[in-house]
DRENSE-473374 format. One line per field, with one value per residue (C-alpha): y, z, x; residue in three letters. Coordinates in nm, 3 decimals. Example, Ala and Ser with C-alpha at 12.3 -4.5 7.8 and 13.67 -1.06 7.14 Angstrom:
BEGIN
py	c(-0.450/-0.106)
pz	c(0.780/0.714)
px	c(1.230/1.367)
res	c(ALA/SER)
! end
This chain:
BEGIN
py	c(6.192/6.262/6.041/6.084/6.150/5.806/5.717/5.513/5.778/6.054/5.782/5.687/6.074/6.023/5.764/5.876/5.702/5.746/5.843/5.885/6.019/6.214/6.294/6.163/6.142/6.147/6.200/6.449/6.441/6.615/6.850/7.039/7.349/7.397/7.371/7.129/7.205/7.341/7.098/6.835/6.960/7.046/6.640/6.554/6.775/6.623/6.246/6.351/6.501/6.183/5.997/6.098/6.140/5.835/5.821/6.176/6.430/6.726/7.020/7.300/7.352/7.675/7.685/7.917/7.874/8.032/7.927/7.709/7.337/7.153/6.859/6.686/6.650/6.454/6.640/6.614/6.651/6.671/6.694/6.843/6.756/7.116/6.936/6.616/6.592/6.344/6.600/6.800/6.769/7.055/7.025/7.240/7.040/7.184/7.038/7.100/6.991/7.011/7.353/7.489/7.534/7.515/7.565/7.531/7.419/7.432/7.116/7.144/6.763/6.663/6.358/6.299/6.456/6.486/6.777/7.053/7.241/7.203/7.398/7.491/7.668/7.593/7.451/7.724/7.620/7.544/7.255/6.867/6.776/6.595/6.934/7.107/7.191/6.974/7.172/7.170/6.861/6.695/6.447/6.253/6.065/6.415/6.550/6.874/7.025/7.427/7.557/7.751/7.681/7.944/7.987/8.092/8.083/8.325/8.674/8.724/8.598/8.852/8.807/8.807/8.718/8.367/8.021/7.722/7.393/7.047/6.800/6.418/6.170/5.852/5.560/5.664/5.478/5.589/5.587/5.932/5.998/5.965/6.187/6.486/6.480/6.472/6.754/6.956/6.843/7.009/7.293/7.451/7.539/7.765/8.113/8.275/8.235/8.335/8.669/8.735/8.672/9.056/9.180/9.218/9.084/8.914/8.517/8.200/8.126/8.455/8.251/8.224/8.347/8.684/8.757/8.615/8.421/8.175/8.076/8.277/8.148/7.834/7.767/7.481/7.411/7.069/7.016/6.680/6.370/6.398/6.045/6.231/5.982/6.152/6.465/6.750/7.117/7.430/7.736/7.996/8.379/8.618/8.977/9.182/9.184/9.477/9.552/9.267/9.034/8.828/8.750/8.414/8.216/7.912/7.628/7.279/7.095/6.719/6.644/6.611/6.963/6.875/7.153/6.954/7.228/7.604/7.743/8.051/8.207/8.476/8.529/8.655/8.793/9.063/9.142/8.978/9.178/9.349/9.170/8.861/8.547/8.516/8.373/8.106/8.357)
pz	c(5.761/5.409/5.090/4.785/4.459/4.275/4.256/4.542/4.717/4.649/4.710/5.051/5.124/5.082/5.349/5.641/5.989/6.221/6.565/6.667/6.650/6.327/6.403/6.165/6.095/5.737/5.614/5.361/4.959/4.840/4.591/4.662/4.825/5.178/5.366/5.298/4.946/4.947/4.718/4.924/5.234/4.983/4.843/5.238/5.371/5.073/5.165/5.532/5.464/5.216/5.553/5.675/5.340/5.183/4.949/4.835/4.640/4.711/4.557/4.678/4.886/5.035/5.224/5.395/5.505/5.791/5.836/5.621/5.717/5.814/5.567/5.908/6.036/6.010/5.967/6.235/6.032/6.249/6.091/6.264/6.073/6.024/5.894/5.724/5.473/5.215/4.933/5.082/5.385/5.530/5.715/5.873/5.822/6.037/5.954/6.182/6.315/6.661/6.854/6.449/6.261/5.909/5.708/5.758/5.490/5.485/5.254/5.101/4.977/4.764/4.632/4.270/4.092/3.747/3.545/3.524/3.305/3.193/3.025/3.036/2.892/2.612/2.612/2.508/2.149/2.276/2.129/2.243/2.540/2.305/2.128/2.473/2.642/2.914/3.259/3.646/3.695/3.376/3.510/3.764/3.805/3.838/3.450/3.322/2.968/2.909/2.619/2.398/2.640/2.854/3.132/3.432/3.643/3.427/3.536/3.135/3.039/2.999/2.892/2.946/3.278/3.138/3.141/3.038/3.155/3.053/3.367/3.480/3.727/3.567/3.680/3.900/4.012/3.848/4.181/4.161/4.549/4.462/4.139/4.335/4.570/4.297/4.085/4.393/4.427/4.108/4.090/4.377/4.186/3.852/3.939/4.122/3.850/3.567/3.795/3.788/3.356/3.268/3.486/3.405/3.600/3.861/3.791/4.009/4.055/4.285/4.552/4.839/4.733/4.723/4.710/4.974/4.823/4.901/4.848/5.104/5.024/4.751/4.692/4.420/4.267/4.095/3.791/3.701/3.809/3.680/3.650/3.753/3.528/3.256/3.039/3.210/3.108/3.356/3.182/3.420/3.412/3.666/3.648/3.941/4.133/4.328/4.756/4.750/4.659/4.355/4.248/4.040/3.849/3.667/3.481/3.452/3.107/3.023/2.654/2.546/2.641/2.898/3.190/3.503/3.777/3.834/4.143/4.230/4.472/4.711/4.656/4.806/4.570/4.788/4.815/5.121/5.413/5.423/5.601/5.628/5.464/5.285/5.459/5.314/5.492)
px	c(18.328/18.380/18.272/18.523/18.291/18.085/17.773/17.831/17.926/17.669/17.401/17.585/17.506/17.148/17.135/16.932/17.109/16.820/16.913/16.567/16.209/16.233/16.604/16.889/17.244/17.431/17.800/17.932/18.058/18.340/18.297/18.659/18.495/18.632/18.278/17.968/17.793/17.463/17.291/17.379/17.212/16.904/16.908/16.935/16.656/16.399/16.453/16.471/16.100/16.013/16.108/15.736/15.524/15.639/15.293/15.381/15.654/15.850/15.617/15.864/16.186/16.242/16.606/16.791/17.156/17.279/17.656/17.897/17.907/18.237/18.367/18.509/18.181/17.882/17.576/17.266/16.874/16.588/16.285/15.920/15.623/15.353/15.065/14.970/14.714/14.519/14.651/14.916/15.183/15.463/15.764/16.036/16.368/16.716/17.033/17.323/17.666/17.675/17.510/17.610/17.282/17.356/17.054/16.667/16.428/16.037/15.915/15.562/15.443/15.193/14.981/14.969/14.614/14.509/14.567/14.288/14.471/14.829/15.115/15.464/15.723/15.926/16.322/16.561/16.668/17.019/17.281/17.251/17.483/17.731/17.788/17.833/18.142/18.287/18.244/18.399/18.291/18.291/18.538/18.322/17.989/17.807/17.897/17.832/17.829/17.811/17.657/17.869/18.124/18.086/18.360/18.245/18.521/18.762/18.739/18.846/18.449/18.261/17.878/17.485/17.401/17.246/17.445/17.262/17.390/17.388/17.379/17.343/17.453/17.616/17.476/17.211/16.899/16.552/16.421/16.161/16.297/16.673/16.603/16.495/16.747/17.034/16.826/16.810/17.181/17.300/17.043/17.295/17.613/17.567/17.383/17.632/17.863/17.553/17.570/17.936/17.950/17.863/18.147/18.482/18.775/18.525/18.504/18.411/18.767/18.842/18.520/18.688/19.021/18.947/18.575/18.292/18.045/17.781/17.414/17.161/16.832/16.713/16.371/16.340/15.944/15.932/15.649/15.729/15.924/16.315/16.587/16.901/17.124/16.920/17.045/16.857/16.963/16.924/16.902/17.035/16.945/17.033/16.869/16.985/17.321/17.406/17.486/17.713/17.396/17.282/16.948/16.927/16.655/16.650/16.426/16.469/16.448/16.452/16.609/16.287/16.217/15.997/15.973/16.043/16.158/16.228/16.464/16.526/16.835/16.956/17.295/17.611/17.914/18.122/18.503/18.709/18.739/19.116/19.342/19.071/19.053/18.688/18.416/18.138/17.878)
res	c(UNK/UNK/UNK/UNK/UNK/UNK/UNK/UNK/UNK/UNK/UNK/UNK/UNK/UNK/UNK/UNK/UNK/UNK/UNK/UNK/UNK/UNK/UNK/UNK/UNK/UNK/UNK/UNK/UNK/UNK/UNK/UNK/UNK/UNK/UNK/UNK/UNK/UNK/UNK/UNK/UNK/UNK/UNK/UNK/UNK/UNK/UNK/UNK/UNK/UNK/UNK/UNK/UNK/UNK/UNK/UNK/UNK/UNK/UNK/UNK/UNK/UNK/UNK/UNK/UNK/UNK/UNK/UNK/UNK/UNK/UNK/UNK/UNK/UNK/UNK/UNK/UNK/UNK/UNK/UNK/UNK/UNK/UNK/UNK/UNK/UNK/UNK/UNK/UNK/UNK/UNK/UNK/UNK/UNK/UNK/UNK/UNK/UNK/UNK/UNK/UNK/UNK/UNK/UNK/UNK/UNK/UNK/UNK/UNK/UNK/UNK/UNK/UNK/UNK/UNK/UNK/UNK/UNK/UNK/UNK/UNK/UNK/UNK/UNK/UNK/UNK/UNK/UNK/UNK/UNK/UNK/UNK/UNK/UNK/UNK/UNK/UNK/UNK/UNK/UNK/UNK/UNK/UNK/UNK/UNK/UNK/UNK/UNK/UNK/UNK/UNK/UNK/UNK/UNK/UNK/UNK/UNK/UNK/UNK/UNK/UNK/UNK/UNK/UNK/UNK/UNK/UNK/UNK/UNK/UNK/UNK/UNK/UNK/UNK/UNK/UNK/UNK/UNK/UNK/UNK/UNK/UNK/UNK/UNK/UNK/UNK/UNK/UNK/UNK/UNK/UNK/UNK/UNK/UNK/UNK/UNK/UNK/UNK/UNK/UNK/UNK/UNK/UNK/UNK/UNK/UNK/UNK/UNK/UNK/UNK/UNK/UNK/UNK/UNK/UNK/UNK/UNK/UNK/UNK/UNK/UNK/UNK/UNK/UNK/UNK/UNK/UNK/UNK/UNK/UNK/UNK/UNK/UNK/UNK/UNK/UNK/UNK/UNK/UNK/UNK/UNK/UNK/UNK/UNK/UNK/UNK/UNK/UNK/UNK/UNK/UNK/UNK/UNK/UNK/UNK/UNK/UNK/UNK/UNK/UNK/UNK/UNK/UNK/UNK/UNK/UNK/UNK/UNK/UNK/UNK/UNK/UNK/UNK/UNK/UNK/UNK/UNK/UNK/UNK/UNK/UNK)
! end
């Protein structure tokens, strides 16, 4: 089934129906792409491995997706536990509709420890959200604001390969479990359109129109604990595109300029087949 966009709705998402021994069942958002988004599947594969570490924290997400999901469909997560220690724990997490594997994620967890040593990088000196520009989905619960106003999906724009992004989640819970999921959530949907900004007459409104793209492979690191309804700004850079691929990195910022995550993609940008419609991979 498919959840119109709210709070409500995203958090509805993140509910986990189990269906059995480390096997579960959730329903879909709609984000107006024609197949399941990515960062949903990421935000249900973390609480699916939170399911079995409930003491511990995502470290690190690595994902791969395999085929496009179907909006009319609820999706399947099954989730086999690697190891499970006092410090650290490892999963492999499937998600899948049917005898349709979607995507596959390996989940790293952690306990909380004291720092030995500590630093991170610095916030890009970039305008406040309120001085940003209102994004794609500006108009909902999940807002975004682009710096300098940057628009991605005209093939017109034409700039560096870096897009940094003001996001949050109105009204969402400061639960630390909920907060990855949503962070992992929006950390899906701006580096494939970073990649396309050098290139004329290419922009995100040709995906699935009359180019092929899609996310490959997302592996997401979080430093620190993140409240999704919180200002948070990813500051996109992609430096390589080429073979009908994009390459795609990205850290994680609270207001405060606090380093809270880094992600980094695999990326597919290629022209539609002749004579076929574009496919999500």
């Amino acid at each position: 089934m498919t959840s119109p966009l709210g709070i409500d709705a995203f958090l509805s998402t993140l509910e986990l129906h189990q269906t059995g021994e480390g096997r579960y069942r959730a329903g879909n958002i709609a984000t107006g792409g024609a197949v399941v988004f990515g960062g949903q599947l990421l935000g249900q594969s973390i609480l699916a491995a939170l399911r079995h570490e409930p003491d511990k924290y995502v470290k690190t997400i690595q994902t791969i997706f395999a085929r496009g999901g179907s909006m009319d469909h609820d999706v399947e997560i099954a989730v086999d536990i690697m190891h499970s220690g006092r410090a650290f724990a490892s999963s492999t997490v499937t998600i899948s509709q049917g005898d349709r594997l979607c995507c596959r994620s390996l989940v790293l967890l952690t306990s909380e420890e004291p720092d030995l040593i500590r630093h991170g990088d610095p916030m890009p000196k970039v305008v406040p959200p309120e001085q940003a520009v209102p994004g794609g989905h500006a108009e909902g619960i999940w807002e975004v604001r682009v710096v300098d106003g940057l628009d991605v999906s005209d093939p017109d724009t034409v700039a560096p390969p870096e897009l940094n992004v003001w996001t949050r989640f109105v009204g969402a819970p400061s639960d630390k479990n909920i907060g990855q999921a949503l962070l992992a959530f929006a950390t899906d949907g701006f580096l494939i359109g970073t990649a396309m900004l050098p290139h004329a007459g290419v922009g995100q409104s040709q995906a699935h129109v009359s180019l092929s793209t899609g996310v490959v492979g997302h592996t997401l690191t979080f430093h620190e604990p993140a409240n999704a309804a919180d200002w948070m700004l990813l500051a996109n850079h992609s430096p390589y595109a080429g073979r009908g691929r994009a390459y795609g990195s990205a850290s994680v910022f609270t207001q405060d300029g606090s380093l809270v995550a880094s992600f980094v993609q695999d990326d597919m940008i290629r022209a539609a087949p002749a004579g076929r419609g574009p496919s999500a991979l």
